[in-house]
C-alpha angles and dihedrals in degrees: 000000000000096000089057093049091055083047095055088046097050089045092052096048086050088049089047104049089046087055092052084049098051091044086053091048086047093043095045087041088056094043090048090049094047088055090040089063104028085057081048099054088045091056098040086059098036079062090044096059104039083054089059079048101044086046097051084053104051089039091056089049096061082042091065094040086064092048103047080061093057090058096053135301097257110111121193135151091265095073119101096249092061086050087081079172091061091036087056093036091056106048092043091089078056100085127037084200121049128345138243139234116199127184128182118194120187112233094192084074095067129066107279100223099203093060087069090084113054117226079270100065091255135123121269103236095210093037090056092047082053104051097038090052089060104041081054092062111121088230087079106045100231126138121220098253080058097044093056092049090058084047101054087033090057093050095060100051087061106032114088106237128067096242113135103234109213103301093344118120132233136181084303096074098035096056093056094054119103103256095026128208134184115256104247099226089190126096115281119274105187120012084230077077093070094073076077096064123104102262095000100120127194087243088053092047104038092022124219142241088284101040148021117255114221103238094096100064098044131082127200082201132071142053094279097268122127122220100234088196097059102023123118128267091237086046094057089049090055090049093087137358078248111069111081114179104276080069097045084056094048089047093054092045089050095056103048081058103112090197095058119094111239093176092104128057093224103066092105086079086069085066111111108255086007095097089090104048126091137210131191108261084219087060105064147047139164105220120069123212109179117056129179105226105197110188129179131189112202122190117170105312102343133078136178117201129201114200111190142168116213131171119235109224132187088265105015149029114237131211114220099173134357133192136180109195 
């Protein structure tokens, strides 16, 4: 009898103690959870609100577009939407939580890639002497036979038959690839889409440690001319066979000069050594029209960017594309 008493006993210390050390597992689980969830509702409003940010940001931007129009339609690097600083600056007093950062980047000053093929289907004389210009640049390391595949290449992906064009490369040559794909034979729609191309490499395109890619100084959007008073230096070079480096400098000089006039296309003639030198009128512009709004919201260690494209008309500003990461 006394032996089954100490049994019970023992039984019901070891039932009890399981019982304590479930309630403690519940206890800690349910503690966890609530955390769990409280650290989720935080974040979920902490997004929510850098995406509020990161929008007010990218929606003053395009209000700053329209009213740069209605100032003029000459567009240079001395107006208040190319200083991204004093854009950020600016906004900054917006938000009592977090901060902004806004850039806006004309893409009127970069070579406009659909333009290469006419409403024809055939090359733009003075598009294809652009653009092979620039891939020739020895920034990039190609040699001219190379630079004139990419070229042709480049032509038939836009252009709407299926004719090889020199060594370009049709539906013929993506097919047989390994993992084949049709040639798009349609303009270009996102500049990512030129891995696809026949010799256009990711290295080309992104660039790498040792060199630039090119994807930062094309557009899949415009009429094909280029804003001489944004564009890029590498882009001016590209604009004739004429224009070495030390131009390139005196044009860029030229044009920080507040007291110069940029109205006229053809200011570029007033450069020292450049009144000789000839570009094409198609080529240039001074107004711009698509611009790259880049607008991030920080608060504390997080941060939520929108990167858009929109086109500037007479009355609106209009948004082509539009992406949160």
């Amino acid at each position: 009898m006394v032996t089954l008493l100490k049994e019970s006993k023992g039984i019901a210390l070891i039932l009890t103690i399981l019982m304590v050390g479930l309630i403690v597992v519940l206890t800690l689980q349910f503690n966890t959870s609530m955390r769990s969830n409280l650290f989720a509702a935080a974040n979920l409003s902490d997004g929510i609100k850098l995406g509020c940010i990161a929008r007010s940001g990218f929606n003053g931007a395009c209000a700053l577009l329209h009213e740069d129009r209605s100032s003029g339609n000459v567009d240079t690097l001395q107006e208040l939407w190319a200083q991204s600083g004093v854009l950020s600056e600016n906004a900054a007093i917006l938000f009592d939580e977090g901060r902004v950062s806004v850039r806006i980047m004309d893409l009127s000053g970069r070579i406009q890639i659909n333009q290469l093929v006419d409403q024809n289907g055939q090359y733009n004389d003075a598009q294809k002497g652009l653009l092979l210009r620039f891939l020739s640049s020895p920034e990039f390391g190609l040699d001219p036979e190379a630079a004139e595949n990419i070229v042709d290449a480049l032509k038939d992906w836009i252009d709407s038959d299926n004719e090889v064009t020199r060594f370009g490369a049709e539906d013929s040559y993506y097919q047989a690839l390994e993992v084949p794909y049709p040639c798009k034979n349609a303009p270009v729609e996102f500049l990512e889409e030129l891995q696809f191309v026949r010799g256009v490499t990711k290295e080309l395109l992104y660039g790498s440690s040792e060199k630039p890619g090119i994807l930062p100084y094309l557009s899949p959007y415009g009429d094909g001319r280029i804003n001489i008073n944004t564009a890029d230096p590498w882009v001016i070079r590209a604009l004739s066979d004429q224009i070495e480096q030390d131009l390139v400098d005196a044009i860029i000089e030229y044009r920080l000069d507040e007291d110069n006039d940029l109205s006229d296309a053809r200011w570029y003639k007033k450069v020292p050594g450049m009144s000789d030198v000839n570009i094409p009128e198609s080529l240039l512009t001074t107004s711009s029209t698509y611009f790259q709004i880049i607008s991030q919201g920080f608060r504390e260690a997080m941060s939520k960017r929108i990167v858009g494209v929109v086109e500037r008309q007479e009355e609106t500003v209009k948004i082509l594309s539009w992406k949160a990461e």
